[in-house]
ZALO-296096 format. One line per 3 residues: number of its first residue (from 1); for each residue y, x, z of N, C-alpha, C, O. Coordinates in nm, 2 decimals. Example, Ala and Ser with C-alpha at 12.3 -4.5 7.8 and 13.67 -1.06 7.14 Angstrom:
// residues 2
1> -0.57:1.32:0.78:-0.45:1.23:0.78:-0.33:1.32:0.78:-0.33:1.42:0.85 ~ -0.22:1.28:0.71:-0.11:1.37:0.71:0.00:1.29:0.79:0.11:1.34:0.80
This chain:
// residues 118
1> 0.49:-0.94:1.07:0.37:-0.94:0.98:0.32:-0.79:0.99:0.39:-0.69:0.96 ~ 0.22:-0.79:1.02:0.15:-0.68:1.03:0.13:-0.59:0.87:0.07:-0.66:0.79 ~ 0.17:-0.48:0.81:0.16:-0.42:0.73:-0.01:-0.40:0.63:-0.03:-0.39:0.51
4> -0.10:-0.42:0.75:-0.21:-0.42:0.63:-0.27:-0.56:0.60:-0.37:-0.58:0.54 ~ -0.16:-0.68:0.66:-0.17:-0.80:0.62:-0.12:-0.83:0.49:-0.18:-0.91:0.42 ~ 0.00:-0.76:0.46:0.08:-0.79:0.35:-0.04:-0.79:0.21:-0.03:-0.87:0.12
7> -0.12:-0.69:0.22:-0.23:-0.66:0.13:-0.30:-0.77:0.07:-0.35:-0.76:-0.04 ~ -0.31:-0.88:0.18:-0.35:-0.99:0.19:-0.32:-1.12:0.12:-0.39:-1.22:0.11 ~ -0.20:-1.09:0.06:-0.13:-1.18:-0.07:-0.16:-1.24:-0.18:-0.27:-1.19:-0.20
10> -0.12:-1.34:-0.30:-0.15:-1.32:-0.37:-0.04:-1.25:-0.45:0.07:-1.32:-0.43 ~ -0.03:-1.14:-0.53:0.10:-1.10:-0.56:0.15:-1.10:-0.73:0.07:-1.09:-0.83 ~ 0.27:-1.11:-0.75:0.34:-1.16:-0.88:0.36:-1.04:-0.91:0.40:-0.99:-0.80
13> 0.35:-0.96:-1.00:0.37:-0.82:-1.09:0.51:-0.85:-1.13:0.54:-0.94:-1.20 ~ 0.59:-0.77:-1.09:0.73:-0.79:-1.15:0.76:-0.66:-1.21:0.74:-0.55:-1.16 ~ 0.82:-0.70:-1.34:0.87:-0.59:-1.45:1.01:-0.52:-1.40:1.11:-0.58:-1.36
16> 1.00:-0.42:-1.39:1.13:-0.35:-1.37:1.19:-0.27:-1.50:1.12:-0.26:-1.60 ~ 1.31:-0.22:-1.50:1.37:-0.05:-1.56:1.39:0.06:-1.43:1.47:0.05:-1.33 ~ 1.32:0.14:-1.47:1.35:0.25:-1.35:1.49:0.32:-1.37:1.55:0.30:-1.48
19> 1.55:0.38:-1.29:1.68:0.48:-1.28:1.62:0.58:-1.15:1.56:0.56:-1.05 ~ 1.68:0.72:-1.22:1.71:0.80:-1.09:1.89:0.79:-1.07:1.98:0.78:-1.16 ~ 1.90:0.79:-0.88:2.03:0.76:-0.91:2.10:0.88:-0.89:2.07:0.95:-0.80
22> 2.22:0.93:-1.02:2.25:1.06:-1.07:2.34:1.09:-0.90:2.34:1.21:-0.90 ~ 2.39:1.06:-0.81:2.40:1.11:-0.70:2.34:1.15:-0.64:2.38:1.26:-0.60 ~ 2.23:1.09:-0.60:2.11:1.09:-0.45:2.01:1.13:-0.52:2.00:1.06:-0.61
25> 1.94:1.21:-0.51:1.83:1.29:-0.57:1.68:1.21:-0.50:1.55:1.21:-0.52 ~ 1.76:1.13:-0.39:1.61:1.04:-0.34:1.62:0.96:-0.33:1.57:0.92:-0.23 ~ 1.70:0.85:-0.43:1.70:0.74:-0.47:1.57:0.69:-0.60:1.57:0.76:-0.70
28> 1.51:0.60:-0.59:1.44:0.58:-0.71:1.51:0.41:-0.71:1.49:0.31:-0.64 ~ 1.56:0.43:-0.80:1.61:0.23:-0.84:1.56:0.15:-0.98:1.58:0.16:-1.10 ~ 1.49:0.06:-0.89:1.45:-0.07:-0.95:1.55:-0.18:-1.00:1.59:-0.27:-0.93
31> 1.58:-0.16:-1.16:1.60:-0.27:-1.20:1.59:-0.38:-1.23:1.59:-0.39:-1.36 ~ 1.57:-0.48:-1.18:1.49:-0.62:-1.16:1.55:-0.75:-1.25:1.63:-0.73:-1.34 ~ 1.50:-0.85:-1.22:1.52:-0.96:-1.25:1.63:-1.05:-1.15:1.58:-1.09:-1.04
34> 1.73:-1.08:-1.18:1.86:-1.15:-1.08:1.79:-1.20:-1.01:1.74:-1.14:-0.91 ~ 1.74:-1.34:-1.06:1.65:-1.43:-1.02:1.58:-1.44:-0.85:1.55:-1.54:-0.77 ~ 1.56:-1.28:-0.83:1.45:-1.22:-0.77:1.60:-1.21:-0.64:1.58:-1.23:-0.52
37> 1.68:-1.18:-0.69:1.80:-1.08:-0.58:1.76:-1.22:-0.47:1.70:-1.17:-0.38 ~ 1.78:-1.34:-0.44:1.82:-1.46:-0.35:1.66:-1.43:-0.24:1.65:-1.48:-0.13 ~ 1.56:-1.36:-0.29:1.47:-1.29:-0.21:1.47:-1.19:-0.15:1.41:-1.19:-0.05
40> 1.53:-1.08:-0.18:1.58:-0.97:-0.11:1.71:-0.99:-0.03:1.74:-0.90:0.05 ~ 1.80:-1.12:-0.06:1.93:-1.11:0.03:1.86:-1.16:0.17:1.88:-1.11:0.28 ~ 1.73:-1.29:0.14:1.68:-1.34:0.24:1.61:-1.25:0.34:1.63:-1.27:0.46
43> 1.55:-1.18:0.31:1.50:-1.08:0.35:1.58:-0.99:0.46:1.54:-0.95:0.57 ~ 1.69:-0.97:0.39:1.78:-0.86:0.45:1.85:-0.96:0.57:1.88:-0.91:0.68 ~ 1.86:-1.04:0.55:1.92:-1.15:0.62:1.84:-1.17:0.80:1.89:-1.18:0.91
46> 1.71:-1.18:0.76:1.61:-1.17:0.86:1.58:-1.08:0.91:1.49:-1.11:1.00 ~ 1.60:-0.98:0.90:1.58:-0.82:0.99:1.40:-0.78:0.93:1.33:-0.72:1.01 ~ 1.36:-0.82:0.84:1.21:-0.77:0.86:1.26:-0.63:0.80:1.35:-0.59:0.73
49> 1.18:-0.59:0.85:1.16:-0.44:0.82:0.96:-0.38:0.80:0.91:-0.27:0.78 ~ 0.92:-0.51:0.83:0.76:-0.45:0.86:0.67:-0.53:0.73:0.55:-0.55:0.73 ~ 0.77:-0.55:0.64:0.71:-0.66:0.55:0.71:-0.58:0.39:0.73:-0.63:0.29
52> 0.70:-0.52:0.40:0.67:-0.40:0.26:0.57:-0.29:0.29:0.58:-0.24:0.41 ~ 0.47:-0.23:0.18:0.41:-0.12:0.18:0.37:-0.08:0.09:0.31:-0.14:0.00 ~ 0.41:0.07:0.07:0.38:0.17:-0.12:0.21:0.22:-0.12:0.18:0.32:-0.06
55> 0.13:0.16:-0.18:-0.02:0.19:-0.18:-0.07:0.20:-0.32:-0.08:0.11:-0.40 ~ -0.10:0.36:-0.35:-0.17:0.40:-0.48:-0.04:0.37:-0.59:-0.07:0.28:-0.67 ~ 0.04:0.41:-0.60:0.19:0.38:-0.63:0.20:0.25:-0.68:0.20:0.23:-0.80
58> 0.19:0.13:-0.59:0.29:0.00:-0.59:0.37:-0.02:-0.50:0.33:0.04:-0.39 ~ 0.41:-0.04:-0.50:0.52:-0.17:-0.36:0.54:-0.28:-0.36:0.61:-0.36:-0.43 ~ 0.43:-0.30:-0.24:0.40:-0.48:-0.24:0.53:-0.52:-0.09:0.57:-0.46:0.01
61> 0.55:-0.64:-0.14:0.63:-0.68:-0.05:0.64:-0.82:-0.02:0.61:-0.90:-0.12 ~ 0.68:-0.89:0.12:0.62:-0.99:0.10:0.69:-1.10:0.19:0.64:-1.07:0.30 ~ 0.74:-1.18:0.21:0.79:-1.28:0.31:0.76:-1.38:0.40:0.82:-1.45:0.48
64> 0.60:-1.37:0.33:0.51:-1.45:0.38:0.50:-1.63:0.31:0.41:-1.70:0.34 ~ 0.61:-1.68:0.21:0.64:-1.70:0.11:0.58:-1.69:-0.02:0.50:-1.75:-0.09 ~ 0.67:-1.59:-0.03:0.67:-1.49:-0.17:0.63:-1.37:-0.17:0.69:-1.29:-0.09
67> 0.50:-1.34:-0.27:0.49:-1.23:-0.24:0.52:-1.15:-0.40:0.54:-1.21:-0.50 ~ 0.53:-0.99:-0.38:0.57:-0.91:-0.48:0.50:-0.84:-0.50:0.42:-0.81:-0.41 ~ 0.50:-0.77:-0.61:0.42:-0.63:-0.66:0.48:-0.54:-0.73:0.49:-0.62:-0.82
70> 0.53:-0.46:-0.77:0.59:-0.33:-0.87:0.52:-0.22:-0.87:0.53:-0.14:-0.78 ~ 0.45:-0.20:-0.96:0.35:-0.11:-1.00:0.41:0.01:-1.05:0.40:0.01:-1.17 ~ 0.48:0.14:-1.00:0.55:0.19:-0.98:0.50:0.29:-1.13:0.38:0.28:-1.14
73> 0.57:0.38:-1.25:0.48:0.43:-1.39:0.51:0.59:-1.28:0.52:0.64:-1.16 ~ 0.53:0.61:-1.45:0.49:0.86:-1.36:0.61:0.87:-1.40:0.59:0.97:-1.47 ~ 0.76:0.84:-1.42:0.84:0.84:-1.37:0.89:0.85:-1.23:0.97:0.93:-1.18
76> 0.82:0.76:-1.17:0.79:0.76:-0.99:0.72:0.88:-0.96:0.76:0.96:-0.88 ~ 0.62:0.89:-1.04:0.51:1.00:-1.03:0.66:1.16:-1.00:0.70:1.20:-0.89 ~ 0.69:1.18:-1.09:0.74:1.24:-1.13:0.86:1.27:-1.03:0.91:1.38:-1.00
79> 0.90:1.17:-1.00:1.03:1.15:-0.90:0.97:1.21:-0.76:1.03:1.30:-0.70 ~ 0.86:1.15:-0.71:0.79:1.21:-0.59:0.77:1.34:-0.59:0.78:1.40:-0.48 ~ 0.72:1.39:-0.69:0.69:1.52:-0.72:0.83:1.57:-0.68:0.85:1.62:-0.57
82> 0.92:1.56:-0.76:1.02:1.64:-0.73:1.08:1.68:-0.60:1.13:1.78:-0.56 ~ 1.07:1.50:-0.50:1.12:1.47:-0.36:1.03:1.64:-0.30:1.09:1.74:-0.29 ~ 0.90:1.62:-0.29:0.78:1.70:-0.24:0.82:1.84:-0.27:0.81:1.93:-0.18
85> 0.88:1.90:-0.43:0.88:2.03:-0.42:1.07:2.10:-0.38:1.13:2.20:-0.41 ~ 1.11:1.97:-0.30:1.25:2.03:-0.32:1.27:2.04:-0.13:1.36:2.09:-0.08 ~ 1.12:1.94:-0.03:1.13:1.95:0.11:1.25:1.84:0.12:1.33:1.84:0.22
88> 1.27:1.76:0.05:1.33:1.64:0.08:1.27:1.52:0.19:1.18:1.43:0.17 ~ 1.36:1.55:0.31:1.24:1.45:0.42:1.23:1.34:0.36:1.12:1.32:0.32 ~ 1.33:1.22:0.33:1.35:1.10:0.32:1.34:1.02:0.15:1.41:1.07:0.06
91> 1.30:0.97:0.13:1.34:0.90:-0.01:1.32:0.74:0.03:1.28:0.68:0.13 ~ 1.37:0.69:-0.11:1.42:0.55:-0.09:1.38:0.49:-0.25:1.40:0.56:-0.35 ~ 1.31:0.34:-0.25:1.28:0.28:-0.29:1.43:0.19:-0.35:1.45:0.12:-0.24
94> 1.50:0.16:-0.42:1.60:0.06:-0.44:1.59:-0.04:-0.55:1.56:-0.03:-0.67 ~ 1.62:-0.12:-0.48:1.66:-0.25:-0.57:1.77:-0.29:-0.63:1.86:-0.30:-0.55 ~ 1.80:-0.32:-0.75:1.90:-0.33:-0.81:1.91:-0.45:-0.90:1.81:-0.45:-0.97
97> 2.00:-0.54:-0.92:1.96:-0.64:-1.04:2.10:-0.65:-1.09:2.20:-0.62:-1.02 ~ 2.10:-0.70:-1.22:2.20:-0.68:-1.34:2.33:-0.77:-1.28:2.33:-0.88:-1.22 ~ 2.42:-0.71:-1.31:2.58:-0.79:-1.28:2.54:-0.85:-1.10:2.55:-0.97:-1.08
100> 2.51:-0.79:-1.01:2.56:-0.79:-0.88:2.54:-0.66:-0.85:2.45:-0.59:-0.89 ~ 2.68:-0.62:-0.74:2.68:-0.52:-0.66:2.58:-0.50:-0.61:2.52:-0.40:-0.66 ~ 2.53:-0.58:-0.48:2.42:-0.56:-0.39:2.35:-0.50:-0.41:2.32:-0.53:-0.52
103> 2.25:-0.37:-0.36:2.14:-0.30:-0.41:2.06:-0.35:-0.28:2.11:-0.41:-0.20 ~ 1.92:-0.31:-0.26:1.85:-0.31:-0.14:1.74:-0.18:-0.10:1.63:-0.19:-0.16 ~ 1.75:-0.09:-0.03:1.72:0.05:0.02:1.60:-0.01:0.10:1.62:-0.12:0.16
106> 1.48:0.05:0.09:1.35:0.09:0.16:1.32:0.23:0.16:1.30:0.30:0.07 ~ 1.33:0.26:0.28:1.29:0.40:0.32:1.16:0.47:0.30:1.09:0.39:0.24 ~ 1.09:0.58:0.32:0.99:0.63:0.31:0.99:0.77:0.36:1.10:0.81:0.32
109> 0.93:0.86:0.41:0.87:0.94:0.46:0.80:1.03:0.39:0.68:1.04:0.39 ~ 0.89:1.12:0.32:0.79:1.19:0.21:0.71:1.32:0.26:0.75:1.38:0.35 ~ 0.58:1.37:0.18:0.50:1.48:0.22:0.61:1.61:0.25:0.72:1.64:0.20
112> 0.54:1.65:0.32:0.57:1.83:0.29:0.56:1.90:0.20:0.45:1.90:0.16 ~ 0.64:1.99:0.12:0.55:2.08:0.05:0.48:2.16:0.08:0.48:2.23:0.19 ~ 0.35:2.17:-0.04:0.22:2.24:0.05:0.28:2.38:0.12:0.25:2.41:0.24
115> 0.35:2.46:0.05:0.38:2.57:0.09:0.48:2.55:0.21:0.53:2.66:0.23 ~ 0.52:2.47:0.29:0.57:2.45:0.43:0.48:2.38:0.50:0.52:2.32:0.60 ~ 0.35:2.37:0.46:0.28:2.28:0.58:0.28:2.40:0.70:0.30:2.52:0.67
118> 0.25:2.34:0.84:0.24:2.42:0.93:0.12:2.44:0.99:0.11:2.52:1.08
């Protein structure tokens, strides 16, 4: 699935609790609804990798199925900010739901800080 197809959805708004995870300084974790986990196992199960995209801070995601939304608050805000003023290349979107281990990691590609652009 082409990524500016996913846009194309109709999408379910799903309620989270945010965490920063007190390890990984570029972790942001979503805690979800169980319910939801038997969609992200499937997922992971299938190798997509081109089926999620973070636009004007959400994260729609999608399996062609089911689609998702998480409307990400300024906590995120705030989390990005930090990624950006610390030159942290990588951060990660995670999934987490209550009483299972499993988490689920989406990558991302964060800005430069202004003061290291080249």
């Amino acid at each position: 699935m082409n990524r500016k197809d996913i846009l194309r959805h109709d999408y379910e708004f799903i309620k989270y609790e945010p965490f920063w995870d007190s390890r990984y300084m570029n972790r942001f974790i979503l805690m979800i609804p169980r319910e939801k986990e038997s969609f992200f196992k499937s997922l992971n199960k299938t190798g997509k990798h081109d089926n999620f995209i973070l636009k004007d801070n959400v994260f729609y995601i999608s399996d062609g199925d089911n689609s998702y939304a998480f409307e990400l608050n300024n906590e995120f805000e705030d989390f990005v900010n930090k990624i950006i003023q610390k030159n942290v290349p990588l951060f990660y979107i995670c999934f987490a739901f209550p009483g299972i281990e499993d988490a689920y990691d989406f990558s991302f590609i964060s800005k430069p800080h202004p003061k290291n652009k080249t």
